[in-house]
C-alpha positions as CSV (number, residue, x, y, z in Angstrom):
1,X,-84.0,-17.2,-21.5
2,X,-80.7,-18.6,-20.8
3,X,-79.2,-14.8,-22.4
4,X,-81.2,-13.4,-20.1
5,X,-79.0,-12.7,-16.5
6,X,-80.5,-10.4,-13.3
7,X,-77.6,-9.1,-11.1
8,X,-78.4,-5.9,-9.1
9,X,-82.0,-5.9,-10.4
10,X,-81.0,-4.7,-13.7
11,X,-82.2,-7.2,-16.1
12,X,-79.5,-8.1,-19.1
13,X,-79.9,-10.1,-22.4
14,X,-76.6,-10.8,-23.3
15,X,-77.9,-11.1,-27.1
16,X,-79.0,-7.6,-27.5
17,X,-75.2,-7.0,-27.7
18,X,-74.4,-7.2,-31.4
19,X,-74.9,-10.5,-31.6
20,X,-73.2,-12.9,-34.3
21,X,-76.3,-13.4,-37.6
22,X,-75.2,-17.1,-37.7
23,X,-78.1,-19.4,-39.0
24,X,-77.6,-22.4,-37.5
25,X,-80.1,-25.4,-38.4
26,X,-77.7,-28.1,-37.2
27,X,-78.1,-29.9,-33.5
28,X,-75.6,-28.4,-31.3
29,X,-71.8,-29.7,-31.6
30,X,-71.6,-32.0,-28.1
31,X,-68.1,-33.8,-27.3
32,X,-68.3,-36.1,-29.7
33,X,-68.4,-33.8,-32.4
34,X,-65.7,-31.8,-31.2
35,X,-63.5,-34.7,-30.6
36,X,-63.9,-35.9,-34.2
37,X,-63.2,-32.5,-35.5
38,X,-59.1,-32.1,-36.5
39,X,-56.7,-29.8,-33.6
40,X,-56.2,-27.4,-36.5
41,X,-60.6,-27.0,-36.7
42,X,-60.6,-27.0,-32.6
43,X,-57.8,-25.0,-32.3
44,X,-59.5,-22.4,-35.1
45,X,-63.2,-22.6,-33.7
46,X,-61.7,-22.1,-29.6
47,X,-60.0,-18.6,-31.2
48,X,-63.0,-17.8,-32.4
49,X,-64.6,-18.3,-29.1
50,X,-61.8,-16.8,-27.3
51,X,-62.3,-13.7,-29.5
52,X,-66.3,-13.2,-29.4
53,X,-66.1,-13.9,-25.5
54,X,-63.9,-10.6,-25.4
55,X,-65.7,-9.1,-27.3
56,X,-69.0,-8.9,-24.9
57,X,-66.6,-8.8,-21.8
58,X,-65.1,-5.2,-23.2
59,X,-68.2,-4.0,-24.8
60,X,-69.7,-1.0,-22.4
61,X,-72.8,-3.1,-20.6
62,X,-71.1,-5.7,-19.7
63,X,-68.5,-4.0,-18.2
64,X,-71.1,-1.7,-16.4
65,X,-72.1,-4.6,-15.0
66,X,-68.8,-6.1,-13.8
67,X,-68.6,-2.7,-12.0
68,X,-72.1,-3.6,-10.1
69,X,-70.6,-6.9,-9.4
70,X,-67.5,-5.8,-7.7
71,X,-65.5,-8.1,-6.4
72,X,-68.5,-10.0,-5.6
73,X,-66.8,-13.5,-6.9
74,X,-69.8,-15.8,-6.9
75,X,-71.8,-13.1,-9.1
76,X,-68.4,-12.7,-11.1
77,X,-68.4,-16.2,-12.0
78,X,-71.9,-16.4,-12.5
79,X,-72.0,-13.4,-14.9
80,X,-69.0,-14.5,-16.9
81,X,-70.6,-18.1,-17.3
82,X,-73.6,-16.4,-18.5
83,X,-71.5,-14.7,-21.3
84,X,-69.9,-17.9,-22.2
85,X,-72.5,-19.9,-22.3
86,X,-73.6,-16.9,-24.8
87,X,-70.8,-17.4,-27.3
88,X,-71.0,-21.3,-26.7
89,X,-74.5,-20.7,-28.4
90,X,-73.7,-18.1,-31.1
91,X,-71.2,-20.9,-32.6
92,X,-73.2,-24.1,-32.2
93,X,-71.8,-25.5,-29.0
94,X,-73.3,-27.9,-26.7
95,X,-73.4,-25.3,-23.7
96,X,-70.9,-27.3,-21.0
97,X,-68.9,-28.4,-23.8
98,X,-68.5,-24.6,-24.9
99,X,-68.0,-23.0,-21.9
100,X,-65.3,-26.2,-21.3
101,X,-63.6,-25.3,-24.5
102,X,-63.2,-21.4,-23.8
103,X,-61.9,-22.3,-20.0
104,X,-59.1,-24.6,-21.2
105,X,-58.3,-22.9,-24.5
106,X,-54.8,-20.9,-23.0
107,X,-53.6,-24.4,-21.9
108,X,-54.9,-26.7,-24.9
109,X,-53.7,-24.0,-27.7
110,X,-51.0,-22.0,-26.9
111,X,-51.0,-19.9,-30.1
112,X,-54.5,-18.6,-28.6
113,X,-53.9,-18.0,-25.7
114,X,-53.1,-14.5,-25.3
115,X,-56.5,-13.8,-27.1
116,X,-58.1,-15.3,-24.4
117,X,-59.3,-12.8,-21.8
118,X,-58.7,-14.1,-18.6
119,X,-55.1,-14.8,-20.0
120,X,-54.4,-10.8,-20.7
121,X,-56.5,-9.3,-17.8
122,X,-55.7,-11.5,-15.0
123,X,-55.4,-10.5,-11.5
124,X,-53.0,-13.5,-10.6
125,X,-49.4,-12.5,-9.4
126,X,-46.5,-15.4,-8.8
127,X,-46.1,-15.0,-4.9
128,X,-42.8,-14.3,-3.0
129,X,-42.7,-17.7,-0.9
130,X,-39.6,-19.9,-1.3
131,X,-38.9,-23.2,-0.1
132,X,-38.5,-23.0,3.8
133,X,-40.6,-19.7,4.5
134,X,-43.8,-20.1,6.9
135,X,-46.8,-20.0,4.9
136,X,-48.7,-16.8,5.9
137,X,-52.2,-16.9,7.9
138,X,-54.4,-16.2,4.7
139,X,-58.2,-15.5,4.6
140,X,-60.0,-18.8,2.9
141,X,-63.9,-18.9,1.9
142,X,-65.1,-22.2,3.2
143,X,-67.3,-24.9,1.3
144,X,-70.4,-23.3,3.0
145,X,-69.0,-19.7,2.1
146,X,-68.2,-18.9,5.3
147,X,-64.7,-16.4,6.0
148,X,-62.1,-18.7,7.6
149,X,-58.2,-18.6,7.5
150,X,-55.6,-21.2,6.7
151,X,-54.3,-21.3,10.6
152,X,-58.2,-21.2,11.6
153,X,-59.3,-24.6,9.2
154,X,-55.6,-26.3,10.2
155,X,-56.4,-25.8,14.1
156,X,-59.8,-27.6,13.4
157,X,-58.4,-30.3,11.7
158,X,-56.0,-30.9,14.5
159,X,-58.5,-30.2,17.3
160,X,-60.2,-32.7,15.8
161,X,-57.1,-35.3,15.3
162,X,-56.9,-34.9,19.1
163,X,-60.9,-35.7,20.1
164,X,-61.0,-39.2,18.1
165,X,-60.0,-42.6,19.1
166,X,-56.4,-41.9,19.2
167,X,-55.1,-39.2,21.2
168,X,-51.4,-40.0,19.8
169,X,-52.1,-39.5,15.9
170,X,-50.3,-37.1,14.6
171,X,-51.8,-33.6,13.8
172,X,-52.0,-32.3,10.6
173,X,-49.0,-29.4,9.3
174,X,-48.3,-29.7,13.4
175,X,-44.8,-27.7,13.7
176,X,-45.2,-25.7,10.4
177,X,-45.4,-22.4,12.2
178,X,-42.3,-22.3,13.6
179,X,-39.9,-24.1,10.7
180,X,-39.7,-27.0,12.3
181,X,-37.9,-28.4,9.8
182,X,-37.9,-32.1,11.3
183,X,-41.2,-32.4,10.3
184,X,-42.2,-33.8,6.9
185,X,-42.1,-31.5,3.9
186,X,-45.5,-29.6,3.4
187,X,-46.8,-28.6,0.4
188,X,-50.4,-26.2,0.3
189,X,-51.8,-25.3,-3.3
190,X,-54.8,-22.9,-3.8
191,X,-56.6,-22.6,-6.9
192,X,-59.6,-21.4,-8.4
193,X,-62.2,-22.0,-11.1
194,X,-64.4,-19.3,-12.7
């Protein structure tokens, strides 16, 4: 069932899609199994992942299906850990330990990493911000997947360094707005995990 994914009421089994005729008869390889393979074997089997994973990403459905998605990120990431998961299981892998391996490929092998997907289709840009520039008012999704901005989540923070026990604390990025550079070096980092 775990092949099987639902997204915009079409149902999807990820294994209809030329799937790999490996017989497998041995227990899935879990971390310790992995770890006690050489880097040359790792290195070889996370290509191998790398390259099957693109495989289903660019094949026709799949990407019919990314188009129902959208930009709908939580479906996205759901859908694409769906497909890995998928090739974690078409070469033996402990599911997490799979999906692990084909996330952190680029950065463990770099002579793989421009097979990887998410390496050669990425939507990630290097930013124009410098050292000294006022960090812009960006929208931000929070915890409970609510639309928020940076200013909006800073001003709570400080609202609510103001409303405990001491009314002198000092409030969080306070004076970052306006350069004031004799305030204490700032440093915000966004990421993401799919």
């Amino acid at each position: 069932l775990r092949d099987v994914v639902t997204t915009h009421n079409i149902k999807f089994n990820i294994a209809e899609l030329e799937a790999q005729n490996l017989e497998i008869n041995e227990p899935p390889i879990d971390r310790v199994a992995l770890e006690a393979m050489s880097w040359a074997q790792v290195q070889n089997l996370a290509g191998n992942l790398l390259r099957r994973e693109n495989e289903l990403r660019l094949h026709p459905k799949v990407q019919a299906i990314f188009g129902l998605i959208g930009e709908n990120e939580a479906e996205m990431s759901n859908f694409t850990t769906k497909i890995q998961t998928h090739v974690a299981s078409e070469f033996n892998l402990n599911p997490r330990v799979g999906v692990e391996l084909i996330r952190s490929a680029s950065s463990l092998f770099p002579l793989v990493a421009n097979i990887a997907h998410y390496v050669r289709y990425n939507r990630c840009f290097k930013g124009s911000l410098k050292v000294g520039d006022i960090p812009p008012d960006v929208p931000l999704l929070t915890l409970a997947g609510d639309s928020s901005t940076l200013w909006t989540e800073i001003d709570k923070v400080n609202d609510g360094s103001k409303s405990n026990d001491n009314p002198s604390s000092p409030k969080f990025l306070d004076g970052i707005r306006n350069n004031d550079n004799n305030k204490k070096p700032t440093i915000i980092l966004g990421a993401s995990y799919t």
